[in-house]
C-alpha positions as a LaTeX table, in Angstrom:
\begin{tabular}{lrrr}
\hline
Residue & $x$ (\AA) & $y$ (\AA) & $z$ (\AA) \\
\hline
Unk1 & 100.58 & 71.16 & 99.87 \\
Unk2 & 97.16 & 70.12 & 101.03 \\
Unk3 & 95.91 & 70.35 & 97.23 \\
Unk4 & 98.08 & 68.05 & 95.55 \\
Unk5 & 95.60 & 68.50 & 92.07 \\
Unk6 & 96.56 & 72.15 & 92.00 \\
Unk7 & 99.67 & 71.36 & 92.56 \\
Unk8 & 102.16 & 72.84 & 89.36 \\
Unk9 & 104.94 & 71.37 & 88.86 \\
Unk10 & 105.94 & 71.95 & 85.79 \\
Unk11 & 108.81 & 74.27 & 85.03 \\
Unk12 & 107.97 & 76.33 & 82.23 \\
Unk13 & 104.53 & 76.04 & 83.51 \\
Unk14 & 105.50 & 78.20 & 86.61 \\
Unk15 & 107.67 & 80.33 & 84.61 \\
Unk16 & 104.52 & 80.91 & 82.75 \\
Unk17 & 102.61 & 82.00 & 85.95 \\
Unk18 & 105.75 & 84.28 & 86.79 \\
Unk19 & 105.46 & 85.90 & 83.74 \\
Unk20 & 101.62 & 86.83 & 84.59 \\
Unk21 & 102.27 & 88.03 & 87.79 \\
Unk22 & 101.98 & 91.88 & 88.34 \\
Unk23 & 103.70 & 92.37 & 91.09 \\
Unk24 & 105.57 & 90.13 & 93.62 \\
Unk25 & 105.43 & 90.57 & 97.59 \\
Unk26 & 108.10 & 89.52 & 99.56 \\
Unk27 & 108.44 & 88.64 & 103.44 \\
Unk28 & 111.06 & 89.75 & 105.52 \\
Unk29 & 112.43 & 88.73 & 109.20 \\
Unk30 & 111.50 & 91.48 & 111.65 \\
Unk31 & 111.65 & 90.62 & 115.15 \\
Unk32 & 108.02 & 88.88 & 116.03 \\
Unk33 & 106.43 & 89.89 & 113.33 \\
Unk34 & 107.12 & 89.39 & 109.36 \\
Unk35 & 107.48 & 93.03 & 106.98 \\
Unk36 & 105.52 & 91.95 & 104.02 \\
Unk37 & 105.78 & 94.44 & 100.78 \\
Unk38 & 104.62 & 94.42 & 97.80 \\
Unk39 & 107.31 & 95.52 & 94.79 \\
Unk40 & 108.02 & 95.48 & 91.48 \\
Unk41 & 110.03 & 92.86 & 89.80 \\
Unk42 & 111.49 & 91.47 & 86.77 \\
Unk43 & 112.38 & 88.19 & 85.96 \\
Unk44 & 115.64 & 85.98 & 84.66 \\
Unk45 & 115.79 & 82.00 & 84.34 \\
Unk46 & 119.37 & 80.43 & 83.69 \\
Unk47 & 118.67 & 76.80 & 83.27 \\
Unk48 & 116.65 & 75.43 & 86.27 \\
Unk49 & 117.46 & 78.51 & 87.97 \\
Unk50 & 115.28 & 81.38 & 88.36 \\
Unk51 & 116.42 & 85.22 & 89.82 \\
Unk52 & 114.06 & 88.09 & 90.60 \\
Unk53 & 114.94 & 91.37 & 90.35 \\
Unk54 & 113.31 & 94.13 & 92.55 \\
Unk55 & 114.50 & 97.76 & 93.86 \\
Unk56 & 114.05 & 99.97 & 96.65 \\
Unk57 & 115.29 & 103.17 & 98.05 \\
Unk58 & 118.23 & 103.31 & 100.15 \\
Unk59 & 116.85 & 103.75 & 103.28 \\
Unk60 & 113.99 & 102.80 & 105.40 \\
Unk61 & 112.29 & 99.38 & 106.62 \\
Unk62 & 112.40 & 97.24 & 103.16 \\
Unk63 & 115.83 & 98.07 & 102.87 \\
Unk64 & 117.09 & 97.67 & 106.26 \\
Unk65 & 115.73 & 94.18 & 106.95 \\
Unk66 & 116.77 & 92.92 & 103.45 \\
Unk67 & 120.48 & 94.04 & 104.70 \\
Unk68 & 119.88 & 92.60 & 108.14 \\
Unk69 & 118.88 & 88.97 & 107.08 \\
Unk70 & 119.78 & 88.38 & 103.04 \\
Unk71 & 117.17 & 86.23 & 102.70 \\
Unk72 & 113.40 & 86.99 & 102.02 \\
Unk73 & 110.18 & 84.46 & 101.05 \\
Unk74 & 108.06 & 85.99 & 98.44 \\
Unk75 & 104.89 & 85.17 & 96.49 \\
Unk76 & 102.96 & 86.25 & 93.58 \\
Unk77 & 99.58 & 85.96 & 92.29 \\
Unk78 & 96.92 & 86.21 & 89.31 \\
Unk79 & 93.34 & 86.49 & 90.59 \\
Unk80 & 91.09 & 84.82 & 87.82 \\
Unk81 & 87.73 & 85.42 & 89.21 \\
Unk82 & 85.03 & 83.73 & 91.43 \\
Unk83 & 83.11 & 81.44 & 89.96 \\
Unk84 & 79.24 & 80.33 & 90.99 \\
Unk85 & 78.59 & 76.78 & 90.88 \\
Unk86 & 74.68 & 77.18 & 91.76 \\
Unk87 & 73.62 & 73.54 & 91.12 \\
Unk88 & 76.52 & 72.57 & 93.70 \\
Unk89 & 75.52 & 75.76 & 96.10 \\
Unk90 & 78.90 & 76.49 & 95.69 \\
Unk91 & 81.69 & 78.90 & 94.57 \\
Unk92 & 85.30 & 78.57 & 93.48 \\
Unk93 & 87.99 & 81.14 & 93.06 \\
Unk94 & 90.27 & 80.88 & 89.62 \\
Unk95 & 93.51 & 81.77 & 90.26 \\
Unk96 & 97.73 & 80.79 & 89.84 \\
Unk97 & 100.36 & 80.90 & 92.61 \\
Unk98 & 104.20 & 81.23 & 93.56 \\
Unk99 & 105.46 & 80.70 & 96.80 \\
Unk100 & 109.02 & 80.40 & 97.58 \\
Unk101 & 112.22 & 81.38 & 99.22 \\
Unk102 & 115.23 & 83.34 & 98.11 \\
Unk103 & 118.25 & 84.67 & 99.17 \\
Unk104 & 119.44 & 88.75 & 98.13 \\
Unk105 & 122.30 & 89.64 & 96.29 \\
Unk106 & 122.71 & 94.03 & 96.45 \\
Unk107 & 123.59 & 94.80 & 92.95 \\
Unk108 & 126.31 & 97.29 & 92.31 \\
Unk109 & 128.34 & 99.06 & 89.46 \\
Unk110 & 127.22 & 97.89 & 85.91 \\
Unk111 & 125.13 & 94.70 & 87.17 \\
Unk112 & 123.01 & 97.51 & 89.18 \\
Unk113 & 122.38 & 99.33 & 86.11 \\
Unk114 & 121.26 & 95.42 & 84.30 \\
Unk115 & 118.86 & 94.99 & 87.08 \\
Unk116 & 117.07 & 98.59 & 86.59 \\
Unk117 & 116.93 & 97.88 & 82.94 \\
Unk118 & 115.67 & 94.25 & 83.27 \\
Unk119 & 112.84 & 95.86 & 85.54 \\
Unk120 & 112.43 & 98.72 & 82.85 \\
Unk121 & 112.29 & 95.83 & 80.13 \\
Unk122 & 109.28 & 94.41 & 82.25 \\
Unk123 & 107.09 & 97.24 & 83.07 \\
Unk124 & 107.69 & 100.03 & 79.96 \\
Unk125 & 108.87 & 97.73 & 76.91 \\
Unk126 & 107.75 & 100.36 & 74.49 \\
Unk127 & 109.93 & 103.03 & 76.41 \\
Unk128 & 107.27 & 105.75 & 76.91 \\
Unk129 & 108.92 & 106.46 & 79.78 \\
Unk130 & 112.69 & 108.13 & 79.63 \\
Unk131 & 115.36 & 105.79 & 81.67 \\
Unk132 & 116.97 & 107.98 & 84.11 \\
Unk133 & 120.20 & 106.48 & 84.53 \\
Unk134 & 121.17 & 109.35 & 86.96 \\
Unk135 & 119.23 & 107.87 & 89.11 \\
Unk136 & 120.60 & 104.14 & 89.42 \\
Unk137 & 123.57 & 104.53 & 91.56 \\
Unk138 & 121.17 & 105.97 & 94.54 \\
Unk139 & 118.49 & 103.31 & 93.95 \\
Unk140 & 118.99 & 99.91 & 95.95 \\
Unk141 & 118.62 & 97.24 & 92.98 \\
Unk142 & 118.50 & 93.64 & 93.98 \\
Unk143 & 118.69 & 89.91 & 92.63 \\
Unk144 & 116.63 & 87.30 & 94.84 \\
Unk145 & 118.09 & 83.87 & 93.92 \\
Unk146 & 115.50 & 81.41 & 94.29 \\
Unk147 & 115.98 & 78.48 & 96.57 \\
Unk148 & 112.75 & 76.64 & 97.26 \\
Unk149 & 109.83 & 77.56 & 94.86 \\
Unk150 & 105.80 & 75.91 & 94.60 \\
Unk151 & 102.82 & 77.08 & 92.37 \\
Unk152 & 99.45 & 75.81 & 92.33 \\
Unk153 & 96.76 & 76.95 & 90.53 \\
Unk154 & 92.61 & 76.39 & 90.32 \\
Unk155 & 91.58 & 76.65 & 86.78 \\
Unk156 & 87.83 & 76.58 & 87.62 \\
Unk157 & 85.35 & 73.20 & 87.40 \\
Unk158 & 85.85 & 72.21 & 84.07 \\
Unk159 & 89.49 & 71.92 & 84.18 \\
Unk160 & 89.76 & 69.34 & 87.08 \\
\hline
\end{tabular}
């Protein structure tokens, strides 16, 4: 990392960006080219190890690659704003970052139905949505466990 004073390297710390993250996008191996998606995802940390949980259909490109390889990058973001810095004529951008690599793990049976409810735990807490379990054994659910990980993160001027 060129930017060794964004560099985070504290766990929790990048737990804590995890946590703030929307949405993650993850990379996948496809012939010349990288497949790059954006997807949900939910979150688990077991010790010093940290799991992502995502879905997909059962069909199509995401799908196909993630059965072809087993292994994926991903990365997530939180865009904090651009901020002037007249008197310097310049600008910075806030924002926190996770890069990293992980391997998949296709969910079945009961575990299957853990990941859609850790991902309906993330994204409808309150339940204001119904949970249609009908629907899990046709859904692709998947664990990503984490193998190399970095965050780095600008917090503007005054935090430097």
């Amino acid at each position: 990392m060129r930017r060794k004073d964004r560099e985070v390297t504290d766990f929790s710390a990048i737990i804590g960006i995890i946590g703030a993250c929307p949405i993650v996008r993850i990379g996948l191996a496809d012939g010349d080219f990288p497949y790059i998606v954006p997807v949900n995802f939910a979150y688990e940390v077991e010790g010093e190890q940290i799991y992502l949980y995502i879905h997909s259909a059962k069909a199509g490109r995401k799908f196909g690659l993630m059965q072809k390889n087993g292994k994926c990058s991903f990365e997530m973001d939180v865009f904090g704003g651009v901020i002037a810095m007249p008197e310097k004529k310049d600008s910075t951008t806030i924002y926190h970052s996770v890069m990293g690599e992980a391997e998949i793990e296709f969910l079945e049976g009961d575990d299957a139905y853990r990941g859609a409810q850790k991902l309906m735990d993330r994204y409808d807490a309150t339940r204001t949505a119904p949970f249609n379990e009908a629907a899990v054994p046709n859904t692709c659910f998947a664990r990503l466990k984490v193998t190399q990980i970095a965050a780095k993160a600008n917090k503007g001027p005054d935090h430097a």
